[in-house]
C-alpha positions in Angstrom: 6.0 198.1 -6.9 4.5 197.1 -3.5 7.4 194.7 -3.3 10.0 197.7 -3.5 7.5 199.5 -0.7 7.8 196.5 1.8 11.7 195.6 1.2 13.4 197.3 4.3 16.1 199.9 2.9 19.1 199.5 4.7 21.7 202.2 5.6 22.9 204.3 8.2 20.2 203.9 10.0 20.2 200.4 10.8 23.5 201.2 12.8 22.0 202.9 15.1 21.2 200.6 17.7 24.8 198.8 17.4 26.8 202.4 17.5 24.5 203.7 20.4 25.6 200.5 22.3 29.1 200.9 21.7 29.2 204.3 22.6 27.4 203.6 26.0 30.3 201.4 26.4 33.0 204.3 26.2 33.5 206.1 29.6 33.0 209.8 30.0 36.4 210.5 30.5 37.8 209.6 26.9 35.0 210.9 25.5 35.8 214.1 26.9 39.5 213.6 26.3 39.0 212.6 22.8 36.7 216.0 22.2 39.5 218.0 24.2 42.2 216.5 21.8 40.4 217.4 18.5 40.0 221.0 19.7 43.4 221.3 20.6 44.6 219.8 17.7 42.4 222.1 15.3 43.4 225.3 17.0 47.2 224.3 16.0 46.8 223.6 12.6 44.7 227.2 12.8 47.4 228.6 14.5 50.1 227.7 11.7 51.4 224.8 14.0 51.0 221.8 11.7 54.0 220.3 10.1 52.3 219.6 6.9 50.3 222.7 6.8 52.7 225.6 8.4 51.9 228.1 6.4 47.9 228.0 7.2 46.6 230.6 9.6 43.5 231.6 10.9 43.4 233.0 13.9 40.2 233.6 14.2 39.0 230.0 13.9 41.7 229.4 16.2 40.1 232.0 18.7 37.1 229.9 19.2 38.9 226.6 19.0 40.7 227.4 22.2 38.2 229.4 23.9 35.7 226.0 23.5 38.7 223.9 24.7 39.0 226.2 27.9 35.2 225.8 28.3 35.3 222.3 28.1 37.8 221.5 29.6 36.7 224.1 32.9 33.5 222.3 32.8 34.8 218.6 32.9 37.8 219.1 35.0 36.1 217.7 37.8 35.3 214.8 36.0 38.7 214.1 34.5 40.5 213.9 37.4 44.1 215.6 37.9 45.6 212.6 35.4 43.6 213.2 32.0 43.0 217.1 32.7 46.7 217.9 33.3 48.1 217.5 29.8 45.0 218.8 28.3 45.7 221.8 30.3 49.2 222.3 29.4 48.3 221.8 25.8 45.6 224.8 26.1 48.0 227.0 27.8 51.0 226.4 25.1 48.1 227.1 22.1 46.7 230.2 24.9 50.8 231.4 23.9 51.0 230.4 20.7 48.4 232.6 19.8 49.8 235.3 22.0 53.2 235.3 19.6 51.0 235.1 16.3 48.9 237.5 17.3 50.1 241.3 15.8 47.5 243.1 18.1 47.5 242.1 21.6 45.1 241.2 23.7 44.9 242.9 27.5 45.8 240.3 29.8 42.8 238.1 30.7 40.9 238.7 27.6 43.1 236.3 25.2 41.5 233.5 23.4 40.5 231.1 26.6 41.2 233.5 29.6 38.0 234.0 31.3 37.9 230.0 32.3 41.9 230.1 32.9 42.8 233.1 33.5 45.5 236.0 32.1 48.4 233.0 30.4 52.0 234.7 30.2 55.2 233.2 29.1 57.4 232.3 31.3 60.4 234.2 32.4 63.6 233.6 31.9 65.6 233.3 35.5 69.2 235.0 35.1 
């Protein structure tokens, strides 16, 4: 019995020294990236978007998915640099619509899922 005491147990926790290494090695901007990409890509499937899933909805998950992306991704723009933040912003703003056109009641402008880090997002208008 004192054998089984003594015998170190292994598990999880002896990773942790190896994956808090590796991590240090990632820089901030793909982590941030990486976290921007997951939100984005959950508020799609939430928003009926995914091709394997299209008829899932939830819009009010999807609601707080994009309104963390906007956060996030207001917060860390700095950070990011025009290069990574510039396609994370152009996928929240095409979710920021896509919820506009799923959404039977409409929110006043500026008060849509996201909107108080970007601001009111319309569609664009057709030029004739």
């Amino acid at each position: 019995m004192s054998d089984q005491l003594s015998t170190p147990q292994s598990g999880p926790a002896d990773d942790t020294p190896t994956a808090s290494r590796d991590i240090a090695e990632v820089p901030s901007v793909e982590i941030i990236s990486t976290a921007a990409l997951h939100l984005l890509s959950a508020a799609a499937v939430n928003l009926g978007l995914a091709e394997d899933l299209p008829e899932h909805r939830d819009l009010d998950e999807a609601r707080s998915l994009i309104d963390a992306l906007a956060g996030l991704l207001d917060a860390a723009a700095p950070s990011l640099g025009h290069h990574h933040a510039a396609p994370l912003k152009d996928g929240l703003r095409s979710v920021q619509l896509a919820f506009r056109e799923a959404s039977s009641i409409q929110d006043e402008p500026g008060q849509g899922p996201g909107e108080k880090y970007t601001g009111a997002v319309y569609p664009a208008t057709k030029a004739y």
